[in-house]
py3Dmol code that shows the C-alpha trace and the ligand (Angstrom):
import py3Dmol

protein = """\
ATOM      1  CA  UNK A   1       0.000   0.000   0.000  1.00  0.00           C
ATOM      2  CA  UNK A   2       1.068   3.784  -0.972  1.00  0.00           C
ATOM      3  CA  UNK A   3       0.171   6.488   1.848  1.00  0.00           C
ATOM      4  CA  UNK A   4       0.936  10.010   1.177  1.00  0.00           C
ATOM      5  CA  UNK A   5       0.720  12.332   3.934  1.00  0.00           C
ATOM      6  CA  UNK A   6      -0.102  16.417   3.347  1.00  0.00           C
ATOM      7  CA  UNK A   7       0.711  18.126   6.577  1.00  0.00           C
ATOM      8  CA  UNK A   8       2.185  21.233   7.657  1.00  0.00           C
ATOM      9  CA  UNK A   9       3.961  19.310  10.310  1.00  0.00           C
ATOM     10  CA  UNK A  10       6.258  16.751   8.952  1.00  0.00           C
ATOM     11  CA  UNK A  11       8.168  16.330  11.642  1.00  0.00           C
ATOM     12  CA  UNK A  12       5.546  15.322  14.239  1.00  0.00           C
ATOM     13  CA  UNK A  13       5.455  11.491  11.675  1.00  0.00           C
ATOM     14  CA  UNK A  14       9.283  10.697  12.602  1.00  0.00           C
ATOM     15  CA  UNK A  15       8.894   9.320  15.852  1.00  0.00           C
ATOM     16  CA  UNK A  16       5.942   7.117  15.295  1.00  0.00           C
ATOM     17  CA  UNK A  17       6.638   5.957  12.022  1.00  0.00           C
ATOM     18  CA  UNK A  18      10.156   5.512  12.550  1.00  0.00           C
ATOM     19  CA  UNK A  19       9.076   2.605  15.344  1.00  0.00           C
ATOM     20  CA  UNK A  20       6.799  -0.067  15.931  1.00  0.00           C
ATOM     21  CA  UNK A  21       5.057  -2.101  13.384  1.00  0.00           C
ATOM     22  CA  UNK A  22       4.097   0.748  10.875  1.00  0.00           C
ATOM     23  CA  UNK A  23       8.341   0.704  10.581  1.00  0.00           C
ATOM     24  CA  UNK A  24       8.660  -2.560   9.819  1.00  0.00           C
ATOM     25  CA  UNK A  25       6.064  -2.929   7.492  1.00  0.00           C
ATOM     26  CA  UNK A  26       7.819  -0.021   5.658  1.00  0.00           C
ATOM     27  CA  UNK A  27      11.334  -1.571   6.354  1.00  0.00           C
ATOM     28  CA  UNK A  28       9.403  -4.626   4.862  1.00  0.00           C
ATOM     29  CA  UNK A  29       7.845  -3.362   1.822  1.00  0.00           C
ATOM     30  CA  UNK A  30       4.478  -4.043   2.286  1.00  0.00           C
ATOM     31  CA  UNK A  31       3.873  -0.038   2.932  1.00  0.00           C
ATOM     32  CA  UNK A  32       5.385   3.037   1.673  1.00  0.00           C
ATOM     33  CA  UNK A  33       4.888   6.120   3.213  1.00  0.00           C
ATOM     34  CA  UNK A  34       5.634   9.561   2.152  1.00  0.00           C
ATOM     35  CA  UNK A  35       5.315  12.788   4.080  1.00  0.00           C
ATOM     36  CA  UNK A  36       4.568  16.261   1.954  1.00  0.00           C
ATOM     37  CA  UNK A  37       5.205  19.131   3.672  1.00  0.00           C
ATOM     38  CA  UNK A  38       2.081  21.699   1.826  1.00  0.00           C
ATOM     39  CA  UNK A  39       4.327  24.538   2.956  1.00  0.00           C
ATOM     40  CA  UNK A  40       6.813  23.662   0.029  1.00  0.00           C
ATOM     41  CA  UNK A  41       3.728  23.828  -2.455  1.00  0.00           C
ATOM     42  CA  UNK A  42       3.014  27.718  -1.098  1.00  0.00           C
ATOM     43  CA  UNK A  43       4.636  30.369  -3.402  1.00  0.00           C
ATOM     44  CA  UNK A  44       4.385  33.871  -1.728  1.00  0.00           C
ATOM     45  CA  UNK A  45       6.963  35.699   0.213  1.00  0.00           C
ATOM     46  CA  UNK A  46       6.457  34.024   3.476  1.00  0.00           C
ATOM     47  CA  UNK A  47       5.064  30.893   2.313  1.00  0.00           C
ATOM     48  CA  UNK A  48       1.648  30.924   3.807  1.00  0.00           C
ATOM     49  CA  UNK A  49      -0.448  28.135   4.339  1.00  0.00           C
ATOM     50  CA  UNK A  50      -3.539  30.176   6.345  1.00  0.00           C
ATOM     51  CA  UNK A  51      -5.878  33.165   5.585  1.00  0.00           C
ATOM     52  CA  UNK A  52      -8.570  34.935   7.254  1.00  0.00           C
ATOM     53  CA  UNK A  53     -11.955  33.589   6.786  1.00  0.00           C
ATOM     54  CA  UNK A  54     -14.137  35.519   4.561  1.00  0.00           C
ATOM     55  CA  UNK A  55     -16.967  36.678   6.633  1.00  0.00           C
ATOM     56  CA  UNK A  56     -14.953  37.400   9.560  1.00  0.00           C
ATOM     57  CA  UNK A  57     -14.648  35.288  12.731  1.00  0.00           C
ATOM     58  CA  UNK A  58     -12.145  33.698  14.904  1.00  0.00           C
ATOM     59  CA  UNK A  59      -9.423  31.537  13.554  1.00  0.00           C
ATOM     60  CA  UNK A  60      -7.530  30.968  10.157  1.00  0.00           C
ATOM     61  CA  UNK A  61      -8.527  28.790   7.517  1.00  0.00           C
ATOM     62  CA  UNK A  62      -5.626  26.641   5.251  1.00  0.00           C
ATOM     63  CA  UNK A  63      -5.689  28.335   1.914  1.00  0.00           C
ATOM     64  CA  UNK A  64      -6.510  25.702  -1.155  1.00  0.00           C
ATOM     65  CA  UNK A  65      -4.093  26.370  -3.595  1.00  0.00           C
ATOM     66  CA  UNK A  66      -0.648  24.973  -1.300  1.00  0.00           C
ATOM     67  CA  UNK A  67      -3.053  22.121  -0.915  1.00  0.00           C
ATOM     68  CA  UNK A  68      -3.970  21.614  -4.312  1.00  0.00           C
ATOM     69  CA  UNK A  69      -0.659  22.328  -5.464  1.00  0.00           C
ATOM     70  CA  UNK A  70       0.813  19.691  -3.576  1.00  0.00           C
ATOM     71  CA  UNK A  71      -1.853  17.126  -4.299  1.00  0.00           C
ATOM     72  CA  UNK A  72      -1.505  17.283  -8.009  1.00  0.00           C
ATOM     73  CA  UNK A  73       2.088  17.386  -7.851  1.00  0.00           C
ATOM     74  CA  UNK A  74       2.473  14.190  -6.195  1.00  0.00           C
ATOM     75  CA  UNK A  75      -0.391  12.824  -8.429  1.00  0.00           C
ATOM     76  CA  UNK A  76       1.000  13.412 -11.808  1.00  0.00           C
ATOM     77  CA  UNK A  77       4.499  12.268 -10.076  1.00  0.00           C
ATOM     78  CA  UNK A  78       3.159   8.683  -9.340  1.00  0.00           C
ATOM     79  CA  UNK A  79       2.301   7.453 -13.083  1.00  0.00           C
ATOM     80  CA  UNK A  80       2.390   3.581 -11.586  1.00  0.00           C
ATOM     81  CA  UNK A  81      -0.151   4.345  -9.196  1.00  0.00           C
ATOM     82  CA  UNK A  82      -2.705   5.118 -12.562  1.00  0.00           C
ATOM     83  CA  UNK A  83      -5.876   2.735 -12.246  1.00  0.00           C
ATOM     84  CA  UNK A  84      -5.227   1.620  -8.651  1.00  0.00           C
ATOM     85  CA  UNK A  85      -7.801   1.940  -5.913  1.00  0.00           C
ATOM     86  CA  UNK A  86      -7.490   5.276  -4.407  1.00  0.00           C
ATOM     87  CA  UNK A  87      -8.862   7.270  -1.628  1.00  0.00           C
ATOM     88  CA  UNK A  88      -7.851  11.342  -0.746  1.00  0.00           C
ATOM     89  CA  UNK A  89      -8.882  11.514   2.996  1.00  0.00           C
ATOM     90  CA  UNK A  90      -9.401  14.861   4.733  1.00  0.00           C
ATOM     91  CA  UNK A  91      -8.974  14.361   8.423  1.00  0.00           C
ATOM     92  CA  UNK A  92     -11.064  16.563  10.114  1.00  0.00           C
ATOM     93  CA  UNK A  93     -13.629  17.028  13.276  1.00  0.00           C
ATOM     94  CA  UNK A  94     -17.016  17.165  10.830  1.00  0.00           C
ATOM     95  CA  UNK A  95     -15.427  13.828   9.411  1.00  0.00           C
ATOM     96  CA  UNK A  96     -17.128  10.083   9.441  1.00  0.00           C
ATOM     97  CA  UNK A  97     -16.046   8.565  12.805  1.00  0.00           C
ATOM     98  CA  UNK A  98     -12.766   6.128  12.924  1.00  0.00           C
ATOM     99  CA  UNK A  99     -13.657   2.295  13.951  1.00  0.00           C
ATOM    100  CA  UNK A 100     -12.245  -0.764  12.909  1.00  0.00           C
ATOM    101  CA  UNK A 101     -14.763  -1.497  10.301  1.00  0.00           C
ATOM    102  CA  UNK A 102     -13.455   1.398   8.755  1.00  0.00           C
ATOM    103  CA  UNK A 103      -9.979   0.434   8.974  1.00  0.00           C
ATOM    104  CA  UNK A 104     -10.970  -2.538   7.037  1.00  0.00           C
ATOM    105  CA  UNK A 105     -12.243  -1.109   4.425  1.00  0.00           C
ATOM    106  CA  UNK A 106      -9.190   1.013   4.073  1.00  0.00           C
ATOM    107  CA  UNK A 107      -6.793  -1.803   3.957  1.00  0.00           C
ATOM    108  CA  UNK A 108      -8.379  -2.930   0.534  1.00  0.00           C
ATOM    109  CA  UNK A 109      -7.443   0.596  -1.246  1.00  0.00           C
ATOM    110  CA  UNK A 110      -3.917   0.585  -3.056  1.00  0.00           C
ATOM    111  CA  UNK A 111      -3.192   4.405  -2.543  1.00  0.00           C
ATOM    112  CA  UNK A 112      -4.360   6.514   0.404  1.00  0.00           C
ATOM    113  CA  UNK A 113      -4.086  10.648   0.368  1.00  0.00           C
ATOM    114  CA  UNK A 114      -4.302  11.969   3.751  1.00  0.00           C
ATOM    115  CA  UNK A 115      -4.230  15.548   3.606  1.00  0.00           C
ATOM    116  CA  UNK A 116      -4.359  16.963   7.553  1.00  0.00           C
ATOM    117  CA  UNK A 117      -6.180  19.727   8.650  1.00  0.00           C
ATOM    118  CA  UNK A 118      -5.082  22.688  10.341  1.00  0.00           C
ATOM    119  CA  UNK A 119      -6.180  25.807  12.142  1.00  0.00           C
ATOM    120  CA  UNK A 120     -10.009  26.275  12.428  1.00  0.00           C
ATOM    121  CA  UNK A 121     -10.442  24.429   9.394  1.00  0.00           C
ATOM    122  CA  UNK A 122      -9.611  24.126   5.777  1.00  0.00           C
ATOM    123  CA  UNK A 123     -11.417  25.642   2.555  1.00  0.00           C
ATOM    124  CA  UNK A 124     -14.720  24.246   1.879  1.00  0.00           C
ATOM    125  CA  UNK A 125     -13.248  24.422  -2.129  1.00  0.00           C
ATOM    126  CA  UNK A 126     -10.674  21.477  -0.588  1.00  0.00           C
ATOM    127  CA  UNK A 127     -13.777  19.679   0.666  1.00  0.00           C
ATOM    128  CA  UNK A 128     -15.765  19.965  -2.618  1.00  0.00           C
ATOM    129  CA  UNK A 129     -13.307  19.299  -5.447  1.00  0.00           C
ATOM    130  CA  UNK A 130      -9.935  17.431  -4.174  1.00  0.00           C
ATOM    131  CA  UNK A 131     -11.444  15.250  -1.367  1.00  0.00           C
ATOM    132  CA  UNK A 132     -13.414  11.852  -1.611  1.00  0.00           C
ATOM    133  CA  UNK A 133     -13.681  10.936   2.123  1.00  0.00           C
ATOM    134  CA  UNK A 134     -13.652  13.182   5.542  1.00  0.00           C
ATOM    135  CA  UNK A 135     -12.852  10.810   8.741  1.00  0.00           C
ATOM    136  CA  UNK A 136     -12.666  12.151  12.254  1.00  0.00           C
ATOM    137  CA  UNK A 137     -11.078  10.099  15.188  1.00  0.00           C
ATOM    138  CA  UNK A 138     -13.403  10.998  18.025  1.00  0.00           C
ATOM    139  CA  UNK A 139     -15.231  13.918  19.519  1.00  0.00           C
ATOM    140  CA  UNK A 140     -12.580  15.999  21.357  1.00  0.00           C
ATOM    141  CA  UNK A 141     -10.440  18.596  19.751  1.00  0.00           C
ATOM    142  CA  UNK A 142      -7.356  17.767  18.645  1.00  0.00           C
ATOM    143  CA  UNK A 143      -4.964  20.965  17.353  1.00  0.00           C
ATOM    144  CA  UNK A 144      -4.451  19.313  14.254  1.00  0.00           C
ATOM    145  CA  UNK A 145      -5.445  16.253  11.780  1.00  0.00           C
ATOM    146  CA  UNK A 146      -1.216  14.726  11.749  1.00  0.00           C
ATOM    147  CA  UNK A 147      -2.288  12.780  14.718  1.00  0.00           C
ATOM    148  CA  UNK A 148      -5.730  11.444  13.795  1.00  0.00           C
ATOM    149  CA  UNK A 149      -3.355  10.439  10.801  1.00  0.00           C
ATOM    150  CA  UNK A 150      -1.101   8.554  12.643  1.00  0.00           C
ATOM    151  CA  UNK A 151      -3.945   6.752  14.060  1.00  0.00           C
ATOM    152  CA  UNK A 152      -5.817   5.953  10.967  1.00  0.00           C
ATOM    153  CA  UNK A 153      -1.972   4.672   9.426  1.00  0.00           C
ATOM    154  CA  UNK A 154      -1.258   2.586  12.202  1.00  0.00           C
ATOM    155  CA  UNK A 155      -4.539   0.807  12.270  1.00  0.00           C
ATOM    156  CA  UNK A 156      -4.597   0.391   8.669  1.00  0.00           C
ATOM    157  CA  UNK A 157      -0.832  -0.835   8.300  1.00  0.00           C
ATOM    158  CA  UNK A 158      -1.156  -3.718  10.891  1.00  0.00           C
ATOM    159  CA  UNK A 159      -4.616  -5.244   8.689  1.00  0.00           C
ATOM    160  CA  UNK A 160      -2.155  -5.596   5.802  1.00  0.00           C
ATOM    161  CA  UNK A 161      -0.950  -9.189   4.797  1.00  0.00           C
ATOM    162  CA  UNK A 162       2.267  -9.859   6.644  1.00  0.00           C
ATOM    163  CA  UNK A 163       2.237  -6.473   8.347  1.00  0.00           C
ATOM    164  CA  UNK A 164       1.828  -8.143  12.240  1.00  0.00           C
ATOM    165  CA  UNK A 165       4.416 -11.365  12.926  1.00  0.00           C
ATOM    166  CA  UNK A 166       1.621 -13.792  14.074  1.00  0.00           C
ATOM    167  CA  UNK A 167      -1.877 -13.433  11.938  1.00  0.00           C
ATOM    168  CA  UNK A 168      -3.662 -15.838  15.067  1.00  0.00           C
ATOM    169  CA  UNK A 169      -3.840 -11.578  16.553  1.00  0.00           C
ATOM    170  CA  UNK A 170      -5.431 -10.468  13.644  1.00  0.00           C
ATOM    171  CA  UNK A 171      -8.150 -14.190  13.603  1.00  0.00           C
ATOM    172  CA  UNK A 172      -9.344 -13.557  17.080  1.00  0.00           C
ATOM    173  CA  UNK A 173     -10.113  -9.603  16.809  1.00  0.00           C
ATOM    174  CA  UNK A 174     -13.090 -11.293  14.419  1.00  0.00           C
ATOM    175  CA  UNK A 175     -13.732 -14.091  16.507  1.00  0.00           C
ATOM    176  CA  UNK A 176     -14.492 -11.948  19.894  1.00  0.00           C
ATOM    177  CA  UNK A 177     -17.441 -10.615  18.146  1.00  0.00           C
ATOM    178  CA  UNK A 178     -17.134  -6.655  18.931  1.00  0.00           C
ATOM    179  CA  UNK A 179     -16.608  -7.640  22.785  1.00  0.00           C
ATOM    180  CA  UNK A 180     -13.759  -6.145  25.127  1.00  0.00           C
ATOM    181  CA  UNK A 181     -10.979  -8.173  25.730  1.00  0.00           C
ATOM    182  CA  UNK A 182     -11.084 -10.872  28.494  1.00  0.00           C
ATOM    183  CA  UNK A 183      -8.316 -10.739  31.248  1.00  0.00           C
ATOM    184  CA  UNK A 184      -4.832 -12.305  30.772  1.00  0.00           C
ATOM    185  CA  UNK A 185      -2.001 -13.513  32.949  1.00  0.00           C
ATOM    186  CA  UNK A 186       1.962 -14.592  32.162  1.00  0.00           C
ATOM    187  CA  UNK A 187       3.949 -15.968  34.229  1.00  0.00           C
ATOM    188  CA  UNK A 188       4.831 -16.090  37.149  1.00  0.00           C
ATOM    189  CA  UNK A 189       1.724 -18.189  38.458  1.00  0.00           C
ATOM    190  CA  UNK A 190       1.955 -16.490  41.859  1.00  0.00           C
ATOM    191  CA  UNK A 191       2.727 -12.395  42.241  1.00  0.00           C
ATOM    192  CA  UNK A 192       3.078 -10.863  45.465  1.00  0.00           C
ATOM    193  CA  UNK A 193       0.321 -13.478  46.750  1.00  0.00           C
ATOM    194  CA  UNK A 194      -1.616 -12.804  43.213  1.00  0.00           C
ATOM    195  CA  UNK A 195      -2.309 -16.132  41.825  1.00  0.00           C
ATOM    196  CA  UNK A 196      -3.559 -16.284  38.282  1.00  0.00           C
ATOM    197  CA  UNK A 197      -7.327 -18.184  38.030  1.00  0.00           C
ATOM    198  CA  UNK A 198      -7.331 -21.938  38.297  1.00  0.00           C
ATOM    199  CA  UNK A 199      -8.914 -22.384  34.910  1.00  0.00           C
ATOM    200  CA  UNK A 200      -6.226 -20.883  32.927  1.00  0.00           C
ATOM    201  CA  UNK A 201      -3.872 -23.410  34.204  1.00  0.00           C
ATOM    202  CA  UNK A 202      -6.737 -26.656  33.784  1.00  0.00           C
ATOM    203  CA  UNK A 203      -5.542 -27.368  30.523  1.00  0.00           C
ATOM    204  CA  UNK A 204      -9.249 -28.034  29.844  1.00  0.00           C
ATOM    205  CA  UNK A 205      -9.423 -25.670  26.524  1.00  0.00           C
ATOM    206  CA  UNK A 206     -13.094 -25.760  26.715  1.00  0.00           C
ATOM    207  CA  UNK A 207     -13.360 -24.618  30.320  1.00  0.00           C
ATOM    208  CA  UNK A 208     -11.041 -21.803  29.146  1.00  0.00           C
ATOM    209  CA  UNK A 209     -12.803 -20.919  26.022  1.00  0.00           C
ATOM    210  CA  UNK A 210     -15.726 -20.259  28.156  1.00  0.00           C
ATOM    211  CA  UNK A 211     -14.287 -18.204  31.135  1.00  0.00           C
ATOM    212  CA  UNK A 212     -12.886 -16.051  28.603  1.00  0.00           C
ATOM    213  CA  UNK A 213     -16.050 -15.353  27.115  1.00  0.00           C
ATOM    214  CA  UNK A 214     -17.793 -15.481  30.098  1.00  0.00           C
ATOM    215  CA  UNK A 215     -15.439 -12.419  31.136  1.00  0.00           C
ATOM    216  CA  UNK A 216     -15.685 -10.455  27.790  1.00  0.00           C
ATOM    217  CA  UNK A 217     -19.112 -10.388  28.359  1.00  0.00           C
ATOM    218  CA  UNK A 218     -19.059  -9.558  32.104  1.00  0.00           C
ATOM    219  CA  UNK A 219     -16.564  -6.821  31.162  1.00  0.00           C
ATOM    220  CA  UNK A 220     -18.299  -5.596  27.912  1.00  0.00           C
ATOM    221  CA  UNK A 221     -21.416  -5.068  29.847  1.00  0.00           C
ATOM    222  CA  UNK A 222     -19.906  -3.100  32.908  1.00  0.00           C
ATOM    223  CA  UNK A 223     -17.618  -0.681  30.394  1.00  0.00           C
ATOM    224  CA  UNK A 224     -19.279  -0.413  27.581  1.00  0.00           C
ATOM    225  CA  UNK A 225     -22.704  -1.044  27.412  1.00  0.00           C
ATOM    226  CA  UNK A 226     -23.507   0.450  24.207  1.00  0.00           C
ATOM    227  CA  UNK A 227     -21.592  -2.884  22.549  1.00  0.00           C
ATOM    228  CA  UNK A 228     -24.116  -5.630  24.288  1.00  0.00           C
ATOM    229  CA  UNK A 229     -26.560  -5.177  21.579  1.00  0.00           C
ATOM    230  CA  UNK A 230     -28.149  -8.649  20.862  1.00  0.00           C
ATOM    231  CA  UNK A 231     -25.601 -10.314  23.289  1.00  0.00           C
ATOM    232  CA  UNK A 232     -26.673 -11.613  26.223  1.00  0.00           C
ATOM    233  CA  UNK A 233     -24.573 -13.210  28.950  1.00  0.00           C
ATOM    234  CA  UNK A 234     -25.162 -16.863  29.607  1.00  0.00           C
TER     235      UNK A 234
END
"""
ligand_1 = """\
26
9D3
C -14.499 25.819 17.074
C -14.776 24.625 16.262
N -13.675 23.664 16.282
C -14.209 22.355 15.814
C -14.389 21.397 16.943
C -12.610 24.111 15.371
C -11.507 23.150 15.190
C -10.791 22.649 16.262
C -9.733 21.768 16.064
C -11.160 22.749 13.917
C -10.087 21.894 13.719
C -9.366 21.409 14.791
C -8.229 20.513 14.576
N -8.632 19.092 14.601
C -8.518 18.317 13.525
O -8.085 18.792 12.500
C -8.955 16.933 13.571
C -9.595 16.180 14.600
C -10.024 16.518 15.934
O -9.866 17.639 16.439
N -10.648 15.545 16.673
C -10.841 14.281 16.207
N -10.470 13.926 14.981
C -9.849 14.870 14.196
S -9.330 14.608 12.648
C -8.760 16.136 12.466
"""
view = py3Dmol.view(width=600, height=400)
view.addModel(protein, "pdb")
view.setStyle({"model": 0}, {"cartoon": {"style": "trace"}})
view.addModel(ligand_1, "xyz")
view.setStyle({"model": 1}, {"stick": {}})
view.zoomTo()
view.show()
């Protein structure tokens, strides 16, 4: 998969993209991603990226043509990415919300364009002619869209075919149905007079396969209620 980033802040990507799994799925092959800073796309004197909104009001708005610029630039540059599946993706607080359903469909594209927002908000011309897709992470404000970026690229990179070293991590997020995680213990049996449940040690894989979902559900239902739709506890 290709990801191209648009951001004023390039430098806020090193850190998380030079670790973890998204860097060795790049180190790997299986993504490449590229980080545009739209500042180098702004021609005037001080290379502005923000105006004043028309119509007055708090704030400054990021001006379309460094964003534009920048788009088509990389665009026409990438000839081999012609015909492929392609989404431009304006992170954003009006957005569709994040969730992993959504990160699954994203996996499936070929070419991703995540252009980040900034200020109090970006162009509506941005919205309306370069854009295809608006996704927000949650419902508090952020300063910025580079982070809801980071989040969208590092849920989308691990769903990607030998992305994560074991795929068993990747079977069971299906298999536990939308439920919260059930409770797990490594050794050593006993800490500081903690002992870990009897059942996990049974070696009865039945009796194991239903405390755990015994305990999804328990803990599901206490945190987060609002996922117990048509599951009932037993
Ligand atoms: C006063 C209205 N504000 C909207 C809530 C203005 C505003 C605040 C913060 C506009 C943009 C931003 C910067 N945030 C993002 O660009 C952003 C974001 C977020 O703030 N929360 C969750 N997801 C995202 S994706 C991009």
């Amino acid at each position: 998969m290709r990801i191209d980033i648009f951001t004023l802040f390039p430098e806020m990507f090193r850190g998380p993209f030079d670790s973890s799994i998204v860097k060795r799925a790049t180190d790997q092959g299986i993504a490449d991603i590229r980080i545009h800073n739209i500042r180098d796309y702004s021609h005037d004197k001080h290379h502005s990226a923000d105006d004043y909104s028309y119509g007055g009001g708090a704030g400054m708005v990021m001006k379309p043509e460094p964003v534009f610029e920048a788009m088509e630039t990389i665009r026409s540059q990438s000839s081999e990415m012609a015909g492929k599946k392609t989404s431009t993706i304006l992170l954003t607080p009006q957005g569709r919300l994040f969730c992993q359903p959504v990160a699954a469909t994203l996996k499936d594209y070929d070419w991703l364009l995540l252009i980040c927002g900034h200020y109090e908000g970006v162009d509506e011309r941005i919205r309306e002619h370069l854009v295809d897709d608006e996704i927000s992470i949650g419902d508090y404000v952020l300063t910025g869209g580079e982070l809801a970026a980071m989040v969208v690229v590092d849920a989308v990179v691990r769903l990607l075919p030998g992305a994560l070293g074991s795929p068993e991590s990747l079977l069971n997020e299906s298999h536990t149905g939308g439920l919260l995680e059930y409770p797990q213990y490594t050794r050593p049996e006993i800490f500081r007079g903690w002992a870990v449940p009897d059942v996990l040690l049974s070696g009865n894989h039945a009796e194991i396969a239903k405390w755990r979902l015994q305990q999804s559900l328990k803990r599901t239902a206490e945190r987060r209620p609002e996922l117990m739709d048509g599951k009932r506890e037993e």
